[in-house]
SEKE-815156 format. One line per field, with one value per atom (N, C-alpha, C): atom name; x negated, y, z; residue in one letter. Coordinates in steps of 0.05 Angstrom, whole numbers, plus 5000, padded with zeros to 4 digits. Example, Ala and Ser with C-alpha at 12.3 -4.5 7.8 and 13.67 -1.06 7.14 Angstrom:
BEGIN
atom = [N,CA,C,N,CA,C] .
u = [4736,4754,4736,4743,4727,4742] .
v = [4886,4910,4934,4955,4979,5001] .
w = [5156,5156,5156,5142,5143,5157] .
res = [A,A,A,S,S,S] .
//
This chain:
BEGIN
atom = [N,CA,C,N,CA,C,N,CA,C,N,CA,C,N,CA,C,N,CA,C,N,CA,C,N,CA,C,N,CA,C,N,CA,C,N,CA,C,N,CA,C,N,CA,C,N,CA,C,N,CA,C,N,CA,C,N,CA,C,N,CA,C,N,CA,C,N,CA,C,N,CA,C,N,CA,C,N,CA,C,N,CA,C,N,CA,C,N,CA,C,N,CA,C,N,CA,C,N,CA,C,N,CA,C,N,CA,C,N,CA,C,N,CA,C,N,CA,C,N,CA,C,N,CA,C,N,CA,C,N,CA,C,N,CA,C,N,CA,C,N,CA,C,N,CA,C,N,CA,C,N,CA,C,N,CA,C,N,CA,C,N,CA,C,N,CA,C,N,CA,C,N,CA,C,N,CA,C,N,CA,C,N,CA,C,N,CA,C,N,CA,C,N,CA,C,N,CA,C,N,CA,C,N,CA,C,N,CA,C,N,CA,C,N,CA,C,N,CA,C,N,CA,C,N,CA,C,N,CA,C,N,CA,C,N,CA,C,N,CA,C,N,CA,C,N,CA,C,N,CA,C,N,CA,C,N,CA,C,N,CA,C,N,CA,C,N,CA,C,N,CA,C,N,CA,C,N,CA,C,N,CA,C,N,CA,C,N,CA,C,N,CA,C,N,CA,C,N,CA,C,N,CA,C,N,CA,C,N,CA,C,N,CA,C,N,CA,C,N,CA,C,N,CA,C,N,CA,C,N,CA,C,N,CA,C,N,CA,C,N,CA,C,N,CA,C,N,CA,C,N,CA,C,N,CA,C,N,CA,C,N,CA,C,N,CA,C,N,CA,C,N,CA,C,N,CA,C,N,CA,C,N,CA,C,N,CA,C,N,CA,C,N,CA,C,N,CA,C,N,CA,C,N,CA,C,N,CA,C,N,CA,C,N,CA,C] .
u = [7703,7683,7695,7673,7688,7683,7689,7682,7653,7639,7600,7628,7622,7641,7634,7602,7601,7608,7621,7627,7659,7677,7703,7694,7685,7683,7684,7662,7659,7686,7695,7718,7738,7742,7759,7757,7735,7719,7736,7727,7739,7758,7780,7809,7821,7803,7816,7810,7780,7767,7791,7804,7826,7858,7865,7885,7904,7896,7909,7922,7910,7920,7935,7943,7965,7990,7990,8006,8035,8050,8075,8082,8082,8084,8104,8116,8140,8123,8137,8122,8094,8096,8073,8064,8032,8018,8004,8006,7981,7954,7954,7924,7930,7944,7964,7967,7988,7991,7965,7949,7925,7907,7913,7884,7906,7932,7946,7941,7944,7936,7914,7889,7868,7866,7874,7878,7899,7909,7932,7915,7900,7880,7864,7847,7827,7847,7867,7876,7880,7882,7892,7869,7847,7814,7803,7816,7805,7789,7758,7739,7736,7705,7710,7720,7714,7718,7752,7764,7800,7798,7786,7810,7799,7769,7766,7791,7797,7812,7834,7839,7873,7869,7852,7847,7841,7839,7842,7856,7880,7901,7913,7910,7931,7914,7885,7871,7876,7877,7896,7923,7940,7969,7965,8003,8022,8048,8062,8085,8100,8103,8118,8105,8080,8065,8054,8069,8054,8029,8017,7999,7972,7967,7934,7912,7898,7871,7855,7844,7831,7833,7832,7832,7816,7824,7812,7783,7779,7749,7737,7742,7729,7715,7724,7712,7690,7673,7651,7649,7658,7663,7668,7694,7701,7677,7678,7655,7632,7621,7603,7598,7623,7639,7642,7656,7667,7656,7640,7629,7648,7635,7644,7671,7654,7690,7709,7713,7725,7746,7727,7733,7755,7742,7760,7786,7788,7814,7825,7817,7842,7850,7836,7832,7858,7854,7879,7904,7911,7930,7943,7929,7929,7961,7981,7997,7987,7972,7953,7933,7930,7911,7934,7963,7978,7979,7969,7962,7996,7982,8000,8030,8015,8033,8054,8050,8076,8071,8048,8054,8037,8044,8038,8008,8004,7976,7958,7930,7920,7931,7924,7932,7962,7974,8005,8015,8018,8031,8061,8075,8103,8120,8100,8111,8099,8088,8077,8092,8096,8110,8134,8163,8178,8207,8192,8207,8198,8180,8166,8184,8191,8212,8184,8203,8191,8207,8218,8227,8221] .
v = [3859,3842,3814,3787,3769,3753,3727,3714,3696,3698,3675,3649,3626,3602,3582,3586,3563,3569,3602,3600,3583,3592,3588,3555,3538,3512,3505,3514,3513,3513,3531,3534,3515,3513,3493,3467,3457,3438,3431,3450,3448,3440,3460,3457,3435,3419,3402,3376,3377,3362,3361,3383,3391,3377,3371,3358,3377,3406,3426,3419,3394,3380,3374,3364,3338,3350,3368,3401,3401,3402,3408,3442,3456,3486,3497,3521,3527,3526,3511,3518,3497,3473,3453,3442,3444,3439,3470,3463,3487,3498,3475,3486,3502,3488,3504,3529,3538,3564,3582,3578,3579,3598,3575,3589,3606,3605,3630,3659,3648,3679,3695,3667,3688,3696,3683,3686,3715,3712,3745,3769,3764,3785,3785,3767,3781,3794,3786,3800,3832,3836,3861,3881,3864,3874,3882,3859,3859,3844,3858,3852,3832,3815,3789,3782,3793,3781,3775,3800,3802,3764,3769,3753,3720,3719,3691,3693,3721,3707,3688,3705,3703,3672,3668,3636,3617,3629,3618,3626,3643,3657,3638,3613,3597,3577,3586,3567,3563,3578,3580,3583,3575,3578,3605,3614,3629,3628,3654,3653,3630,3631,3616,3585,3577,3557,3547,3539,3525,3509,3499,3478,3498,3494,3506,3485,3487,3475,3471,3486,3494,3501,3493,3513,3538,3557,3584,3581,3562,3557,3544,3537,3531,3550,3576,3596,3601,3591,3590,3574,3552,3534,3552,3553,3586,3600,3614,3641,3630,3609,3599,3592,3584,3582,3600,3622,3647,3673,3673,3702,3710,3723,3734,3755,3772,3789,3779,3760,3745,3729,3716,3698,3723,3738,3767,3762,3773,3780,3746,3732,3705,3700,3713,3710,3729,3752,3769,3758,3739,3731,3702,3700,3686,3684,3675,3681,3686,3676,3679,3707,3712,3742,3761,3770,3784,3802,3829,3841,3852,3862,3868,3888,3902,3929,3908,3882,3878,3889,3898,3911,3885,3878,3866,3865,3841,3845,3848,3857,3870,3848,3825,3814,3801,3806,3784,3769,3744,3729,3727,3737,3735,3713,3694,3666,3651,3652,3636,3650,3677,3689,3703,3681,3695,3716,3708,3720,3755,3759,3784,3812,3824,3847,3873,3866,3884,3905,3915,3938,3964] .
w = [8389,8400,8405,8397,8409,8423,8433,8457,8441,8453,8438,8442,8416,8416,8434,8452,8464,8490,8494,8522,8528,8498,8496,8494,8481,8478,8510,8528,8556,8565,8564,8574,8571,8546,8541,8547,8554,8565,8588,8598,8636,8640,8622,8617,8616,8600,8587,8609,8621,8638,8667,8666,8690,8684,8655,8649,8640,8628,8621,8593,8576,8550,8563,8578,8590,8599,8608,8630,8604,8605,8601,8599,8574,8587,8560,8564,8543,8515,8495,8468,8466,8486,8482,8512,8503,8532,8543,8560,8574,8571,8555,8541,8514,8492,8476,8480,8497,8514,8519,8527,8540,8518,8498,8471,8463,8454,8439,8457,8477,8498,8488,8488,8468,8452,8433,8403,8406,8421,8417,8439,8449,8466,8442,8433,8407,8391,8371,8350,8364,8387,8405,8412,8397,8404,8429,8455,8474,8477,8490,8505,8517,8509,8523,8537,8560,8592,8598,8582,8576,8560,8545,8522,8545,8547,8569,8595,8604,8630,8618,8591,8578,8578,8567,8565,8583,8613,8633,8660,8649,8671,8690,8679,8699,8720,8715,8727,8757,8770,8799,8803,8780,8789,8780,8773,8765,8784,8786,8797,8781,8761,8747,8735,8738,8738,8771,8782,8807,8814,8781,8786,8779,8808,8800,8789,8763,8757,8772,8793,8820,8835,8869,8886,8882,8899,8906,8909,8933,8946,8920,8898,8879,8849,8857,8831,8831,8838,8829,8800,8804,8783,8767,8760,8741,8736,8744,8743,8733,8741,8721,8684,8684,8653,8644,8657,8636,8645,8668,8683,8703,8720,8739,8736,8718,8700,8697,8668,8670,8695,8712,8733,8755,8757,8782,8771,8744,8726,8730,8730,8736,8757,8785,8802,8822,8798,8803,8792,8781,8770,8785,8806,8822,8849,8856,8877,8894,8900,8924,8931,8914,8912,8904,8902,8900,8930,8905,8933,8952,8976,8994,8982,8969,8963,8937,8937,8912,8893,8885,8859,8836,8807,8802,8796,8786,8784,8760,8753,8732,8700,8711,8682,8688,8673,8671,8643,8649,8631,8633,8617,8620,8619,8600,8594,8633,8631,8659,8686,8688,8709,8704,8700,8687,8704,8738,8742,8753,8744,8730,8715,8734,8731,8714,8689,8660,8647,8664,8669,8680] .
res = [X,X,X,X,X,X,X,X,X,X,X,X,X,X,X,X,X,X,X,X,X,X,X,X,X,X,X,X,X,X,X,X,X,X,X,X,X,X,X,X,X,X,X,X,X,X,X,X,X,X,X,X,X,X,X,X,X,X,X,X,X,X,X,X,X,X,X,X,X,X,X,X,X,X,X,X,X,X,X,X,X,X,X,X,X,X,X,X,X,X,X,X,X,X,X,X,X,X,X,X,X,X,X,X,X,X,X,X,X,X,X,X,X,X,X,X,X,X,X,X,X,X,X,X,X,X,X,X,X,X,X,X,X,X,X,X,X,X,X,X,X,X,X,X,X,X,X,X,X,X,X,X,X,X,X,X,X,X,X,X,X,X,X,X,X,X,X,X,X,X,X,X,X,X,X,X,X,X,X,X,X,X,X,X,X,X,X,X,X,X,X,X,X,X,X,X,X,X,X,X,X,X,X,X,X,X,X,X,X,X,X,X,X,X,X,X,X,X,X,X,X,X,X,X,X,X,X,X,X,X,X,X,X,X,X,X,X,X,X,X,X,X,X,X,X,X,X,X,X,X,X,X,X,X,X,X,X,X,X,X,X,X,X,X,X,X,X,X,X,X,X,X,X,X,X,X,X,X,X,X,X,X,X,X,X,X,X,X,X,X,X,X,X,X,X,X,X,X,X,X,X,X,X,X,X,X,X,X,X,X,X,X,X,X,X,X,X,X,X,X,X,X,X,X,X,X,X,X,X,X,X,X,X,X,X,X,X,X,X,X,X,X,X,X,X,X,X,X,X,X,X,X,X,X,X,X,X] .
//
């Protein structure tokens, strides 16, 4: 299944509207980073809502990315763009929404959280 192109255009919209072209990230910019995530969730034949977070995991910050695109009090914004599904799953990927028990969270980027024990 794949993402409808005018939600991903949306998206990238934002992104880009946010300065995620501009972002400095291993292997380019952050937006760069950003679409290969999806591009490697589709080839993996994950489900929309997967491959949109992938393409917007960093929108609130990463352990290993500090700069959030948005505050927290702002996902609506999000959620509007990519759905609510989508939006949770970034939301979990969030420092801030790491839940109590330490354990990591549903989606992880290795490149963005590298100090991420994968073992």
């Amino acid at each position: 299944m794949s993402v409808p192109p005018s939600t991903t255009s949306q998206a990238v919209a934002l992104l880009r509207e946010l300065g995620a072209e501009t972002l400095d990230h291993p292997g380019g910019t952050l937006l760069a980073h950003l679409r290969r995530v999806q591009e490697q969730l589709a080839t993996w034949g994950a489900r929309p809502a997967l491959q949109l977070a992938g393409l917007c995991h960093a929108f609130y910050g990463t352990d290993g990315f500090a700069t959030p695109l948005l505050p927290l009090d702002r996902r609506t914004e999000l959620a509007a763009v990519i759905g609510a599904e989508a939006e949770a799953l970034v939301n979990s990927t969030s420092p801030a929404s790491t839940p109590p028990s330490g354990k990591p969270p549903a989606l992880i980027c290795t490149t963005c959280s590298p100090a991420f024990d994968r073992s």
